[in-house]
Structures are given as structure tokens and as C-alpha cells.
C-alpha positions as CSV (number, residue, x, y, z in Angstrom):
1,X,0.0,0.0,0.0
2,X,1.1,3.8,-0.9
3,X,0.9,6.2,1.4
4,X,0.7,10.3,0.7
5,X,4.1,11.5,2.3
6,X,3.3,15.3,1.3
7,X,0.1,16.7,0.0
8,X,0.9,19.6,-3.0
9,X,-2.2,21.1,-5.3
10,X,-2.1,23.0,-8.0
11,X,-4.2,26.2,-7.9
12,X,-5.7,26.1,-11.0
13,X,-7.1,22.3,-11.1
14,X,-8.8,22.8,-7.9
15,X,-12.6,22.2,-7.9
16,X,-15.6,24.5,-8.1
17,X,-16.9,22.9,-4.7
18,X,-14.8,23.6,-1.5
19,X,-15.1,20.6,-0.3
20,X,-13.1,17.4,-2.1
21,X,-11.4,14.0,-2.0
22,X,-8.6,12.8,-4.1
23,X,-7.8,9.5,-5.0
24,X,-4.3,9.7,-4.0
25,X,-5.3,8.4,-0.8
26,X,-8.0,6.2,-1.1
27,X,-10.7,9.2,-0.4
28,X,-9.8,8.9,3.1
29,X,-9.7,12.4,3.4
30,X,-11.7,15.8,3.2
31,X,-10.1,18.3,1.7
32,X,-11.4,21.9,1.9
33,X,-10.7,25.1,-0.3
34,X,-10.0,28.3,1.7
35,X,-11.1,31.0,-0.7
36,X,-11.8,34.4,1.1
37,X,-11.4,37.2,-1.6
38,X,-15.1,38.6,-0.6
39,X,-17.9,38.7,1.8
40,X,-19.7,36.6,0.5
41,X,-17.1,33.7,0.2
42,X,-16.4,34.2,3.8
43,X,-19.8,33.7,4.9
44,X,-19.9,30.5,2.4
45,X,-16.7,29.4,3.8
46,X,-16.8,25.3,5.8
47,X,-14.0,26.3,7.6
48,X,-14.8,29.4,8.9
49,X,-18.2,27.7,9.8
50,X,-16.4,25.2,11.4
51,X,-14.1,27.9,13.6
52,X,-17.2,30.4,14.4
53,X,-19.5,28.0,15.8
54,X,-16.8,25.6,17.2
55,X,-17.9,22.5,15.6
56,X,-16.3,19.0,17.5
57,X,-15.1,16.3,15.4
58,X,-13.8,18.0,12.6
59,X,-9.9,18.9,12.6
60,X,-8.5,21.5,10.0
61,X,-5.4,21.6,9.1
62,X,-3.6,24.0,6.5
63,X,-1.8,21.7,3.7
64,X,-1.8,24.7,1.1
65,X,-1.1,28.3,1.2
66,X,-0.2,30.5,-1.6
């Protein structure tokens, strides 16, 4: 079995949807885009829903800045 050692993304093949899995490891995570360039994407945003309303059982974790 293959493990991920280091996740990488490229910018521009990212989904439409914030939330994704990949393949590369078996869909055993949930991966979440981080866009914030307006209002409106802010209030839209999972993980600033998560943080605001501290949510339990999910863990975020930045694998991607730019």
C-alpha cells in the first residue's frame, strides 16, 4: 500500500466545490478550499463555519497556502 508523504495542489485544477477528495489516498480524506477574496465567500466558507460556531469532530489543518 502507498501512502501520501506530502500533499501539494495546483491552484488552478482545484474544484468549483470547496469541499473534495482525491484519489491519491483512497478518499480517506476531506479536503477543503480556503477561498476568502469577498464577503460573500467568507460567509460561504466550511471552515470558517467550522471555527465560528466551534464544531467538534472536525480537525482542519492548512496543507496549502499560496
Amino acid at each position: 500500500m502507498v501512502w501520501i508523504k506530502k500533499t501539494f495542489f495546483i491552484e488552478d485544477n482545484l474544484p468549483e466545490t470547496p469541499l473534495f477528495k482525491v484519489s491519491e489516498d483512497n478518499y480517506t480524506y476531506l479536503y477543503c478550499t480556503d477561498n476568502r477574496d469577498s464577503e460573500e465567500q467568507v460567509l460561504n466558507n466550511f471552515f470558517c463555519a467550522v471555527a465560528a460556531h466551534n464544531y467538534t469532530g472536525v480537525k482542519c489543518e492548512e496543507v496549502f497556502s499560496t
